[in-house]
C-alpha positions in Angstrom: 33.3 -109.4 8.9 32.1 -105.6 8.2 29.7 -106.7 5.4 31.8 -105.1 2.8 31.2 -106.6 -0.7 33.7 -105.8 -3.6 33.7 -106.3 -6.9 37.2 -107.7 -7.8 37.3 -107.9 -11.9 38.2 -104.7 -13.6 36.1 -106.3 -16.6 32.9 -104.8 -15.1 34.1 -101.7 -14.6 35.0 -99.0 -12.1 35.0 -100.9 -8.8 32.4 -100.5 -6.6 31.6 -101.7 -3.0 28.3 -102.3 -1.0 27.7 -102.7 2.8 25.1 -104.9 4.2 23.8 -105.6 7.2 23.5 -108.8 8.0 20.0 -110.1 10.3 20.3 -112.8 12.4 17.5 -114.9 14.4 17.5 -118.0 16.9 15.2 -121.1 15.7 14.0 -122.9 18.4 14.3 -126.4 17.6 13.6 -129.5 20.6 14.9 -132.0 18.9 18.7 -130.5 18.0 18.8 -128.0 20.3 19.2 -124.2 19.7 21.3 -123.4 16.1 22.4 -120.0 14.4 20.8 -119.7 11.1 22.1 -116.8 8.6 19.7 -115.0 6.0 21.2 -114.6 2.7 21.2 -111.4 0.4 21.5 -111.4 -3.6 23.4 -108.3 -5.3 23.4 -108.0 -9.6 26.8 -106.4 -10.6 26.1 -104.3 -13.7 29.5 -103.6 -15.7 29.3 -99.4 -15.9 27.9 -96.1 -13.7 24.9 -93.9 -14.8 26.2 -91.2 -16.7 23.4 -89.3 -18.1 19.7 -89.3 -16.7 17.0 -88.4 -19.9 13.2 -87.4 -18.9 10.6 -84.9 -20.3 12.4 -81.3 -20.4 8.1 -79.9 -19.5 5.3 -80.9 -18.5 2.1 -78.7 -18.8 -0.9 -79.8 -16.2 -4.2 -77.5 -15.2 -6.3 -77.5 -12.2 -9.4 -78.7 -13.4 -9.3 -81.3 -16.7 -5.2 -82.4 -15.9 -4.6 -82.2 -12.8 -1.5 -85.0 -12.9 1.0 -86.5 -15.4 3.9 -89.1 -15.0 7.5 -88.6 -15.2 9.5 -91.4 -17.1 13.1 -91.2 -16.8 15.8 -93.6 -18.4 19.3 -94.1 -17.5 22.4 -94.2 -19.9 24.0 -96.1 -21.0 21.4 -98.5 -21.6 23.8 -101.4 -19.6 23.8 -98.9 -16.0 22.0 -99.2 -13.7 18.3 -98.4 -13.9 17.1 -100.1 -11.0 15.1 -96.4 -9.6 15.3 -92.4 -9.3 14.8 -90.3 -6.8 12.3 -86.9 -7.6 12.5 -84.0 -5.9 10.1 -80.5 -6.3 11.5 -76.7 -6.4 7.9 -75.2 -5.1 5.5 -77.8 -3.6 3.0 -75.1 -3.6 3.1 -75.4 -8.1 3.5 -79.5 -8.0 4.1 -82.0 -5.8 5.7 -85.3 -6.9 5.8 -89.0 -5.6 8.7 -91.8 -5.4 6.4 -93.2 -8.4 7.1 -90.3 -10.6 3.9 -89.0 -10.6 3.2 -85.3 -10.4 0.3 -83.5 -8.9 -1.1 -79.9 -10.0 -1.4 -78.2 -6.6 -1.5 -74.4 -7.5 -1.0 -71.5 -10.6 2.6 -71.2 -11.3 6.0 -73.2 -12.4 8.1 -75.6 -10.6 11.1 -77.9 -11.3 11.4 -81.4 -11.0 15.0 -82.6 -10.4 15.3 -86.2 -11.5 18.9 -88.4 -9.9 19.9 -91.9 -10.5 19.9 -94.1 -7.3 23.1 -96.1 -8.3 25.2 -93.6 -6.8 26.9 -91.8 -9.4 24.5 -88.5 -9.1 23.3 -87.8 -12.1 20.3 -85.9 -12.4 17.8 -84.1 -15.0 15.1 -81.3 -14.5 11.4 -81.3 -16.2 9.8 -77.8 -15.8 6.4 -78.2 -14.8 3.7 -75.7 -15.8 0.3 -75.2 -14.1 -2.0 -73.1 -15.3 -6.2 -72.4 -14.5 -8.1 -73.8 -17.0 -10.3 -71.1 -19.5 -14.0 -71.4 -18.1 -15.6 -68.4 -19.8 -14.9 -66.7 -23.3 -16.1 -63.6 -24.7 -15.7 -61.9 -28.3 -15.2 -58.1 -29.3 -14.7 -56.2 -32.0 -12.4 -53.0 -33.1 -14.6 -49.7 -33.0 -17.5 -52.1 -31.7 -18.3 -53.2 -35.1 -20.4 -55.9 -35.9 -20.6 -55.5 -39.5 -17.8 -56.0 -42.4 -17.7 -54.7 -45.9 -16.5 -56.4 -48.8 -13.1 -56.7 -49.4 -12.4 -54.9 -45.8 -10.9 -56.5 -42.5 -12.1 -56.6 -39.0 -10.1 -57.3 -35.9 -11.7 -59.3 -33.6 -10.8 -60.0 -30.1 -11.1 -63.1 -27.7 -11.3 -62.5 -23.4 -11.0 -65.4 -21.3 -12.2 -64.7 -17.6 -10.0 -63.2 -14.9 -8.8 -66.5 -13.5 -7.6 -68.0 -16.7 -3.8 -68.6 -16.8 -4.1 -67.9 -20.6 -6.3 -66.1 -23.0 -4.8 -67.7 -26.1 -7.1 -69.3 -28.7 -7.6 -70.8 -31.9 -9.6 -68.7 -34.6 -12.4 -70.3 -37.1 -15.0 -69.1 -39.0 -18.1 -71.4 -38.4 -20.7 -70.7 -41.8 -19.7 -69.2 -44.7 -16.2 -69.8 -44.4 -15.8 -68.7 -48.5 -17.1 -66.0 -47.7 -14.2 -64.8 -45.6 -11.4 -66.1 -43.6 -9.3 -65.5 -40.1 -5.8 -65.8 -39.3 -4.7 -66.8 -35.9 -4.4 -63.4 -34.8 -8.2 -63.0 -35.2 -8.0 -60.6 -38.3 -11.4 -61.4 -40.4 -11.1 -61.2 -43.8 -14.3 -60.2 -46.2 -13.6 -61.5 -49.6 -14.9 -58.5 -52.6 -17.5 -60.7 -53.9 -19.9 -62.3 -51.7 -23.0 -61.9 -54.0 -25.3 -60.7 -51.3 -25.5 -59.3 -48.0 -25.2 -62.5 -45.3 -24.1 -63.3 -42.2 -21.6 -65.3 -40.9 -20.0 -66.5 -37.2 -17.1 -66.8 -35.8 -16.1 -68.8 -33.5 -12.7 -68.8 -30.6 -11.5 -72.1 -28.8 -9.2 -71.9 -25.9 -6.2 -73.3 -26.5 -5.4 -74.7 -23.3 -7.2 -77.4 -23.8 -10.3 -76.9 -21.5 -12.6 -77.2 -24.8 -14.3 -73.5 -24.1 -15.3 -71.6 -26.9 -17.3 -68.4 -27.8 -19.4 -67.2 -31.4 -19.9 -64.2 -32.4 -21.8 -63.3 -35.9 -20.6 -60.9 -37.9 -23.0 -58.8 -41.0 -21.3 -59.2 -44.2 -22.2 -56.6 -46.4 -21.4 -54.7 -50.0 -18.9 -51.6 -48.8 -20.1 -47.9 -48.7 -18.3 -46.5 -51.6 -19.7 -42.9 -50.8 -21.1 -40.5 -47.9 -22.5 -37.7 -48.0 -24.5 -35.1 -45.9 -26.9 -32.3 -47.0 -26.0 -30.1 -44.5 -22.2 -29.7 -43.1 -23.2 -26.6 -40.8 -26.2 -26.1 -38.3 -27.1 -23.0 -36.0 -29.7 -24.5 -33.7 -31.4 -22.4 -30.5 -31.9 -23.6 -26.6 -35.3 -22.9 -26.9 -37.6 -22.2 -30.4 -37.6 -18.9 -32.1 -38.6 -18.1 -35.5 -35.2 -18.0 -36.8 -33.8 -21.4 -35.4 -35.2 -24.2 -33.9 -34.4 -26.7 -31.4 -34.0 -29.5 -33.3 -33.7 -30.4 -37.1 -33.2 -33.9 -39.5 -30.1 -34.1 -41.6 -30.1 -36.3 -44.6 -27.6 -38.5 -45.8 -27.2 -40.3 -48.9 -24.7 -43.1 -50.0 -25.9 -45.1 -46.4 -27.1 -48.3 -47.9 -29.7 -47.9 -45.7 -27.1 -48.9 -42.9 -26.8 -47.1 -39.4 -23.6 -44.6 -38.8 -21.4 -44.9 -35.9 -22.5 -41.1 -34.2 -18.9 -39.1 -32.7 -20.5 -35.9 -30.6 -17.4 -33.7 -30.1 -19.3 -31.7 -26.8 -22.6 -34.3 -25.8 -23.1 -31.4 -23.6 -24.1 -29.2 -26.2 -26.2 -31.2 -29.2 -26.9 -34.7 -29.5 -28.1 -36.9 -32.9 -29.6 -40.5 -33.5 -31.1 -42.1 -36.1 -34.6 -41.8 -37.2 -35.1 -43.3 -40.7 -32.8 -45.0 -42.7 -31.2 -42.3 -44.4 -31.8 -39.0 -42.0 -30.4 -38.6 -38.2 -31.9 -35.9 -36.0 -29.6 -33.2 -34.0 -31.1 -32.0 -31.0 -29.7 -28.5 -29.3 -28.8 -29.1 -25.3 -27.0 -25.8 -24.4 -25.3 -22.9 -25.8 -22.0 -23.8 -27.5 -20.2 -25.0 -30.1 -19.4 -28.4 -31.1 -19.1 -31.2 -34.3 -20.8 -34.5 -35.1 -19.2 -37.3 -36.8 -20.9 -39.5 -38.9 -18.8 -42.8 -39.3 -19.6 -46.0 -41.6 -19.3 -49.2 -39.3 -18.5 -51.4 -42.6 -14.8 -51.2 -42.3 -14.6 -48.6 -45.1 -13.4 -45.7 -43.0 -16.2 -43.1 -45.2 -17.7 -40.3 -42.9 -19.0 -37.3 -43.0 -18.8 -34.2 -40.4 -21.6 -31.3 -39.4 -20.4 -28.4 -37.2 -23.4 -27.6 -35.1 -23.8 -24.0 -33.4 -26.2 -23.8 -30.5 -27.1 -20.2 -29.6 -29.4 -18.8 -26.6 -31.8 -16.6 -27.8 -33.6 -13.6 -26.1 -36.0 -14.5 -23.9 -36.2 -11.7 -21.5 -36.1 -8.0 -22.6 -36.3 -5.4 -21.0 -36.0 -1.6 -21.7 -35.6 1.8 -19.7 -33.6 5.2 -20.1 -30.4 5.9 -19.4 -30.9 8.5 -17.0 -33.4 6.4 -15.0 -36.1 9.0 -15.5 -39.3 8.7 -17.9 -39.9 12.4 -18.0 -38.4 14.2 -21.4 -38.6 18.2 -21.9 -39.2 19.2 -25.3 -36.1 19.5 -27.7 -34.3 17.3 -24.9 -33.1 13.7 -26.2 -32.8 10.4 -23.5 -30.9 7.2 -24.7 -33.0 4.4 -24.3 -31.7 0.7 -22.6 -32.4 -2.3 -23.4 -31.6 -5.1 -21.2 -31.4 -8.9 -22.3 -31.2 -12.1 -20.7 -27.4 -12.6 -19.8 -26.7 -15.5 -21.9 -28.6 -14.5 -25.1 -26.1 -14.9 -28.1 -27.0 -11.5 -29.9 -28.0 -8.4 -27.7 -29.3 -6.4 -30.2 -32.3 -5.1 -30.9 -34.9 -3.0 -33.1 -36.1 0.2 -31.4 -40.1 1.4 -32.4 -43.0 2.9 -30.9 -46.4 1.4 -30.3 -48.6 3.7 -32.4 -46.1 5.2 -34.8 -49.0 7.5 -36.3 -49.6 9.5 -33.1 -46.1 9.0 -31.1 -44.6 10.3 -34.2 -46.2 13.7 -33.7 -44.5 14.1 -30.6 -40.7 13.1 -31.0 -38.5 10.8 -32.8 -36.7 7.6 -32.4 -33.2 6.7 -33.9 -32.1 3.1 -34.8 -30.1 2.6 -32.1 -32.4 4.4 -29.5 -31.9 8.0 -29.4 -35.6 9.1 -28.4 -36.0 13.5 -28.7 -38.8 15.0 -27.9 -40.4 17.8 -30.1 -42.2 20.8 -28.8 -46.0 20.3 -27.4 -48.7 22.7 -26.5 -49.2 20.5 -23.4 -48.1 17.0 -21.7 -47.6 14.3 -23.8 -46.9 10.2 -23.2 -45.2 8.3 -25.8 -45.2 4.4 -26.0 -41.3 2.9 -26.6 -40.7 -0.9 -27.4 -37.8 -2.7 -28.4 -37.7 -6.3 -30.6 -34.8 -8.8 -30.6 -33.0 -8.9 -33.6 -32.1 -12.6 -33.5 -35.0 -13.3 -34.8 -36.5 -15.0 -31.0 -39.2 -12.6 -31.5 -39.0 -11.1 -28.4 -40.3 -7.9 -27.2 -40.0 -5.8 -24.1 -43.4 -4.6 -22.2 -44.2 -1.0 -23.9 -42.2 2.3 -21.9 -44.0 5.7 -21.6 -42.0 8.6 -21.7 -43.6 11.5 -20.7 -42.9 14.7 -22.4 -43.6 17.3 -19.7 -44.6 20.9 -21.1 -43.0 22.7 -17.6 -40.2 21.4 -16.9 -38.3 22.7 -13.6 -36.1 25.7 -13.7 -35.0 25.2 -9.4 -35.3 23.0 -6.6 -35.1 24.0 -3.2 -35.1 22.7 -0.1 -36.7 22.9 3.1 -35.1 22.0 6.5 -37.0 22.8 9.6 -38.4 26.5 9.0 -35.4 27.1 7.1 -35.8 27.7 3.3 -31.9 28.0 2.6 -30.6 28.1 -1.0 -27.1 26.8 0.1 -28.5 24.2 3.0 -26.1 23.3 5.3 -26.3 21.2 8.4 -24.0 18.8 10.8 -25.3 15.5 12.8 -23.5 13.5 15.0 -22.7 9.6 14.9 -24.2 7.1 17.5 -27.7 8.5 19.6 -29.0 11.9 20.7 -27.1 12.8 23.6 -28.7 15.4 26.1 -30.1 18.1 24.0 -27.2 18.3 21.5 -29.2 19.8 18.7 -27.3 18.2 15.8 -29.4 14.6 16.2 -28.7 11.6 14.8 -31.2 12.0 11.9 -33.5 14.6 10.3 -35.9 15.6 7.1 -35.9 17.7 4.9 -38.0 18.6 1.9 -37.8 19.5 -1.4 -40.1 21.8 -3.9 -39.4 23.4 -7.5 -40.3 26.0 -9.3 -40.8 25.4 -12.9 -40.7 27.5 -16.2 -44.0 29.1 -15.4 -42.0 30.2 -12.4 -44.9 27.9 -10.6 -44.0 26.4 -7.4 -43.8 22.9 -7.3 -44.1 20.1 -4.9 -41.4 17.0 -5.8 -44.7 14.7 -5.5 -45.9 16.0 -8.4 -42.4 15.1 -10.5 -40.2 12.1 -10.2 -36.9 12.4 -8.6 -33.8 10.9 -7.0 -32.3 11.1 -4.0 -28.3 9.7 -3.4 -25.8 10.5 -1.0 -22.4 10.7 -1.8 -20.9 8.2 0.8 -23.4 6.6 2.3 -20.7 5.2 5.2 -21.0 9.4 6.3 -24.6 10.0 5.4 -27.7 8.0 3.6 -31.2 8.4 2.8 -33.5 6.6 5.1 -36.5 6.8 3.6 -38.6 8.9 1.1 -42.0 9.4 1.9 -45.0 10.0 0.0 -44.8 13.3 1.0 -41.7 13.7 -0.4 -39.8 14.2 3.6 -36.4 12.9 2.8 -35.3 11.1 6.1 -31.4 12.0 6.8 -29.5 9.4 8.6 -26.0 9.6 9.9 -24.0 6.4 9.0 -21.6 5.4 10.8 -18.1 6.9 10.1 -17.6 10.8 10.5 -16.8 13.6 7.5 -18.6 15.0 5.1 -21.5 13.5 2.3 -23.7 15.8 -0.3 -27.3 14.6 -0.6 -28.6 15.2 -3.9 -32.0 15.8 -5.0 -32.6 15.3 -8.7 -35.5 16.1 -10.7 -36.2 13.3 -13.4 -39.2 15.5 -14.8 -36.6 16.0 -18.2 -35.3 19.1 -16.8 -32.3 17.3 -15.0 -32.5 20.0 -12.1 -29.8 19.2 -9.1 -29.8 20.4 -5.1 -27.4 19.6 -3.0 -27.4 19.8 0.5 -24.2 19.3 2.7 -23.8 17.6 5.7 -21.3 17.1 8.1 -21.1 14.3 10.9 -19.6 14.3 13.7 -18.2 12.3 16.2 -19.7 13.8 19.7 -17.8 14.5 22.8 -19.3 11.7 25.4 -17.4 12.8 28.2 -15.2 14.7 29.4 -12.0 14.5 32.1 -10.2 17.4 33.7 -6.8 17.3 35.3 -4.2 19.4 36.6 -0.9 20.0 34.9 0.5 19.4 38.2 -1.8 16.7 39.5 -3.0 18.8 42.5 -6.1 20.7 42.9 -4.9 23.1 45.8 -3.6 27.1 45.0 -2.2 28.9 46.9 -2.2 32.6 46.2 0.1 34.5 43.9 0.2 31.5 41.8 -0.7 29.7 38.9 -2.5 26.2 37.8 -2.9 25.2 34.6 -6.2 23.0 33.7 -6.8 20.0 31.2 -9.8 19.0 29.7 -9.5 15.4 27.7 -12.2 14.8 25.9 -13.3 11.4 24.1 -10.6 10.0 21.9 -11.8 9.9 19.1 -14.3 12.9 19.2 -14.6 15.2 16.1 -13.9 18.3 17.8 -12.4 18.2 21.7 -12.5 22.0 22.3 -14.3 22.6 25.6 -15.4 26.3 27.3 -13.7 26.9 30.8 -16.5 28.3 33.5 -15.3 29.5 37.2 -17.4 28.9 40.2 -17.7 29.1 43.9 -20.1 27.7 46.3 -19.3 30.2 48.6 -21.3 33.5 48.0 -19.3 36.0 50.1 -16.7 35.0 48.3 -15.9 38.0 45.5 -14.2 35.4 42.5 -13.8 38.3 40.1 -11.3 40.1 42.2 -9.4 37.1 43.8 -9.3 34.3 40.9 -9.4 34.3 37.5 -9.7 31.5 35.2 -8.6 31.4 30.7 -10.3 30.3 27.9 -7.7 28.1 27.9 -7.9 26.5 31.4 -4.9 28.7 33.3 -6.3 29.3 37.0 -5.3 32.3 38.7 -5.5 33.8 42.1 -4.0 36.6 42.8 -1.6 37.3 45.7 -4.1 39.9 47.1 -6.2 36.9 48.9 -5.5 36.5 52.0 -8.6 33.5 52.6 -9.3 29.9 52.2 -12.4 28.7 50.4 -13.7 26.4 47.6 -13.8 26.7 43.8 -15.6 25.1 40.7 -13.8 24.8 37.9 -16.0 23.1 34.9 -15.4 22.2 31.1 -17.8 21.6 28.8 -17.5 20.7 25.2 -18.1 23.4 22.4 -19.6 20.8 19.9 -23.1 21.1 21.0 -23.6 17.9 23.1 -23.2 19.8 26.1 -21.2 17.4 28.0 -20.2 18.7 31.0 -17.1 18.4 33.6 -16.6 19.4 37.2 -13.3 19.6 39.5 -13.4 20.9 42.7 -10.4 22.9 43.9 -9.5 24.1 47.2 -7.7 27.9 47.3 -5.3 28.8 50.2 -3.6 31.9 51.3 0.2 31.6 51.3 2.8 31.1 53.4 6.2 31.9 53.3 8.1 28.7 55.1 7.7 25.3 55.9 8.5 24.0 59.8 9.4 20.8 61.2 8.1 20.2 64.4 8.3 16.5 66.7 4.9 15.5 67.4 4.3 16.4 71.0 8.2 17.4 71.8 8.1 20.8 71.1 5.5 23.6 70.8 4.3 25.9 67.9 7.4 28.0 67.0 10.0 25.8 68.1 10.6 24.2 64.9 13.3 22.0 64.2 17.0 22.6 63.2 17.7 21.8 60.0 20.1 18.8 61.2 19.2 16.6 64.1 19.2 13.0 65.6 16.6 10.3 65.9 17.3 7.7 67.7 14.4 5.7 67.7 10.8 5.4 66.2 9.2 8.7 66.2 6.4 11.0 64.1 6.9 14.6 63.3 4.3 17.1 61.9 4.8 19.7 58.9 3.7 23.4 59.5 3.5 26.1 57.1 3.8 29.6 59.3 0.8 29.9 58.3 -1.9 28.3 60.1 -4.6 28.3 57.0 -2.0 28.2 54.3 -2.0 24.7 52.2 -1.1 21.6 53.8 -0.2 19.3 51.1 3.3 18.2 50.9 5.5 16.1 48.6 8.1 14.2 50.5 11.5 13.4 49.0 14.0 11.6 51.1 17.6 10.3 50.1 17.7 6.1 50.9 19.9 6.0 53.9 19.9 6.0 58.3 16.0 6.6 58.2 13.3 5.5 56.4 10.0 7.7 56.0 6.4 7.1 55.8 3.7 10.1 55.3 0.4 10.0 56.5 -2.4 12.7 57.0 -4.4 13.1 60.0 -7.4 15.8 59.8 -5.7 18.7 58.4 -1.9 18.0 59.3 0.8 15.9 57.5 3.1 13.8 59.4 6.1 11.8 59.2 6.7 8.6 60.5 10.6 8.0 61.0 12.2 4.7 61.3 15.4 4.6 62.1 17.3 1.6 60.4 21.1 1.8 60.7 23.6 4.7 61.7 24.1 7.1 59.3 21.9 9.7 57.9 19.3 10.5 55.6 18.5 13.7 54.0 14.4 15.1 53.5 13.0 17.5 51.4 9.4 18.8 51.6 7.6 20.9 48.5 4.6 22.7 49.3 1.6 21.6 46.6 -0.1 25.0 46.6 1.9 26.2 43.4 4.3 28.0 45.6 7.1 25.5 45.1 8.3 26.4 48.7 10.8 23.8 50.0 12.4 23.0 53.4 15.3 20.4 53.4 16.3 18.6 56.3 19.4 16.0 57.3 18.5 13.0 59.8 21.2 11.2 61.6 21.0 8.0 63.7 23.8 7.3 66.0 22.9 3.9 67.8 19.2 3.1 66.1 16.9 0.8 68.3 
């Protein structure tokens, strides 16, 4: 009542059962009323199970010309069931496959097809599908390029399918004059040693993948070169033409068949070559350098030939001067002459000669390698000097005249100002003129001679030089025509020589020295004690501090008084080194000028006003309108609350400056001045005491010490 079928003999086989379900439907029928009626099912008992499942192990489809094949599976043994198969895909995105067994290309790749029996026993098989983009474009190279074959020689040949292809793979054939020569698989062509004549042949390359695209190539069949040669293995060419090399030349070969060469160029950047007949190839010079060029047969036969090329830069620029700078010789003196090439010229030598040999000749002589001497004259002379490039460029400087002076100089000296000083010596100062500070920033000076006539000489009439020895301390500013050598200070201070050099032949040297300075640009003066009153009977010693970095800071101390009654020579005295001194004979109070003003000669200048004072001989205490003049304080007492008290020296005109001390305690202080009087404001703060001292600022170092006590502060 389940629907369970079984098969019951053994005969068949293993037993197997099947459930149905059964369908059921009313029939409406007026005559017999309503009756069940039961649909019938029919089932075919096969005697054994599937035990093995056989299909295509691959299948090989492409996008474009096979896009689909058709699995066909078959059950063993042949008495199981066979009745269908079920198909199922590892990658749907490779192949797809249907309940028919039909598979579809869908993408570039591999996928596996797993094949099982539908009678239940689960056995299954795998085909391995392959899909793969079709070859749509071939092409066909060559080894080395080569498009020609000797006989009896090989050329490998090469077959590219486009980017997209799956597969490259193709099938080799030679199209025409397949006796000729043949190819293998592997696209080796084959010449054969006797072709009878030169021909051409083609070969063609099929893809294999079935897509029916092919590619031809032709090939030029040829008799082999059996020799090469060249007729010249070594070149020296030049970047520009001379009459030694040239720029270009032809090389000729022989043993060509009247065939073009494969050209190598080692350095491209140097020389270059191409054919220009059948038999010669020109080389062309680029740049300077070094470099070879091979010659290869393209028939397969592996003959070439090499040339070495040298490219050299010839002299294209000369020029020429003496070593000393100067064109002037003095007879029975000898100059070196220069010469100067361009910078990249190969070979820098050169032939040394004179314009008009007949006549220079008469007047000095000139070595090979440019020793020029003068002889002895009666008067001035000019010879004409040339040099010629030995690299054969042709080249030639511009013609030098050396002049061969009769009177050469014996002296120079120099002029500065109205001085005419043999051993010139002078100082200037960094940075402008400051006041009148007579060593300025710049000056001239100028030179004269005297030659062997004992003739003086102005410098314009000779050449000369002018250097300074460090030019950060000292340089020449100018030479004018008039031969005033403008002197400028540089800017760092020390010492440079300026040189005047005569370049008439005789070589004659002056030097003048000079010094720079750094100035003094001001000045500030101080006391040692940081108080400018003086009592007398004492001493004050006086600072000047000059600009830091000033060459010399020494200053000259000057004593003044605006007072003119006042007699400064008996009462105060002042050093060369700044110690001010009044003596203990003054018994007044006035005003003095003490001033500093730098020995360098800028003449910067610097006043302090000091104030001098008559001494006294104690300092009083006295509380500010509490008790009267005389009355002074004990030495111990009590504040109590907030009060001022005034200092008092016994004397009434003596100094009044005071330096207050006080011990942190009872009492805090605070000074103050008012007109001509000192006073101290007292605070008391807690009980206790506090103790004051008071120093007299007049150089007298006179004291007065007092103790403060608070009892009950308010």
């Amino acid at each position: 009542d389940q629907g369970v079928i079984t098969t019951k003999d053994a005969a068949f086989g293993t037993i197997q059962e099947k459930i149905i379900q059964p369908v059921s439907f009313v029939v409406a029928d007026p005559s017999s009323g309503e009756k069940e009626v039961v649909a019938a099912a029919e089932f075919e008992l096969y005697p054994v199970k599937v035990t093995e499942v056989q299909a295509q192990k691959s299948m090989f489809l492409n996008l474009s010309t096979k896009k689909t094949g058709r699995l066909t599976p078959k059950s063993l043994p042949e008495k199981a069931c066979q009745t269908y198969y079920t198909y199922q895909t590892s990658n749907a995105k490779v192949a797809k496959v249907y309940t028919d067994g039909t598979v579809e290309a869908v993408g570039n790749g591999t996928a596996n097809i797993t094949i099982t029996a539908g009678d239940g026993s689960k056995k299954k098989t795998t085909c391995k599908v392959t899909v793969s983009q079709p070859v749509t474009e071939l092409t066909i190279s060559t080894k080395d390029g080569r498009e020609t074959c000797g006989t009896g020689m090989t050329l490998q040949m090469y077959a590219h399918a486009d980017a997209a292809a799956s597969s490259d793979k193709v099938n080799w054939t030679v199209v025409q004059n397949d006796k000729v020569a043949t190819i293998d698989q592997n696209g080796l062509l084959r010449v054969g040693k006797n072709i009878g004549f030169d021909r051409f042949i083609w070969v063609t390359a099929t893809a294999a993948d079935g897509s029916g695209v092919e590619a031809t190539k032709m090939i030029d069949v040829c008799e082999s070169i059996s020799r090469l040669s060249i007729d010249q293995s070594k070149l020296t060419l030049a970047t520009s033409n001379t009459e030694k090399y040239p720029i270009s030349t032809e090389v000729k070969f022989s043993g060509t068949k009247e065939r073009p060469l494969k050209v190598i160029v080692s350095n491209p950047d140097v020389a270059e070559s191409w054919q220009t007949a059948p038999d010669k190839y020109i080389v062309i010079a680029k740049r300077k350098g070094n470099t070879s060029i091979t010659y290869k047969a393209i028939d397969g036969s592996g003959k070439s030939v090499k040339c070495n090329v040298k490219v050299v830069e010839p002299v294209t620029d000369l020029s020429i001067s003496t070593q000393t700078g100067s064109n002037y010789l003095s007879p029975g003196k000898s100059v070196k002459m220069i010469a100067t090439v361009n910078e990249g010229a190969n070979e820098k030598g050169v032939y040394w000669k004179f314009k008009n040999p007949e006549q220079d000749e008469l007047y000095a002589t000139l070595s090979k390698d440019g020793k020029l001497t003068a002889k002895t004259v009666s008067e001035n002379q000019v010879v004409s000097v040339y040099a010629l490039a030995k690299d054969g460029s042709a080249t030639a400087s511009e013609p030098y005249d050396i002049n061969i002076n009769q009177y050469p100089l014996k002296r120079i000296g120099i002029h500065y100002g109205r001085e005419a000083d043999e051993t010139v010596q002078t100082t200037l100062c960094t940075g402008d003129r400051i006041g009148t500070f007579l060593n300025e920033k710049e000056f001239n000076i100028q030179a004269w001679g005297i030659d062997s006539e004992q003739r003086e000489v102005m410098l314009s009439d000779v050449p000369f030089t002018v250097t300074s020895s460090n030019s950060n301390v000292v340089n020449v500013k100018e030479v004018r025509e008039d031969k005033i050598f403008v002197i400028q200070s540089g800017n760092q201070a020390g010492t440079a020589k300026i040189t005047v050099t005569a370049k008439d032949g005789s070589n004659m040297k002056k030097t003048l020295t000079v010094k720079v300075v750094n100035p003094v640009r001001n000045i500030t003066i101080m006391s040692q004690t940081d108080s400018y009153d003086i009592a007398s009977g004492t001493k004050l010693q006086m600072k000047a501090f000059a600009t830091a970095n000033a060459s010399d800071k020494k200053v000259k101390w000057l004593l003044t008084s605006p007072d003119p009654d006042i007699d400064l020579e008996k009462y105060v005295t002042l050093s060369s080194s700044g110690v001010l001194e009044v003596s203990k004979d003054n018994q007044r109070k006035f005003e003095i000028n003490v001033s500093a003003t730098a020995m360098d000669g800028s003449e910067v200048r610097a006043n302090k006003n000091l104030m001098v004072y008559p001494r006294g001989e104690k300092i009083n205490l006295y509380r500010e309108g509490k008790t009267e003049p005389g009355e002074e304080l004990p030495k111990s007492f009590t504040v109590e609350s907030e009060e001022y008290f005034v200092i008092k020296s016994d004397r009434e005109d003596a100094c009044p400056s005071y330096k207050i001390t006080y011990t942190q305690g009872a009492v805090r202080v605070f000074s103050l001045v008012e007109e001509d009087d000192t006073m101290l404001h007292f605070f008391p703060a807690k009980k206790g005491k506090t103790t004051i001292k008071i120093t007299a600022l007049d150089g007298t170092n006179m004291t007065a010490t007092y103790t403060v006590y608070t009892n009950n502060p308010k």
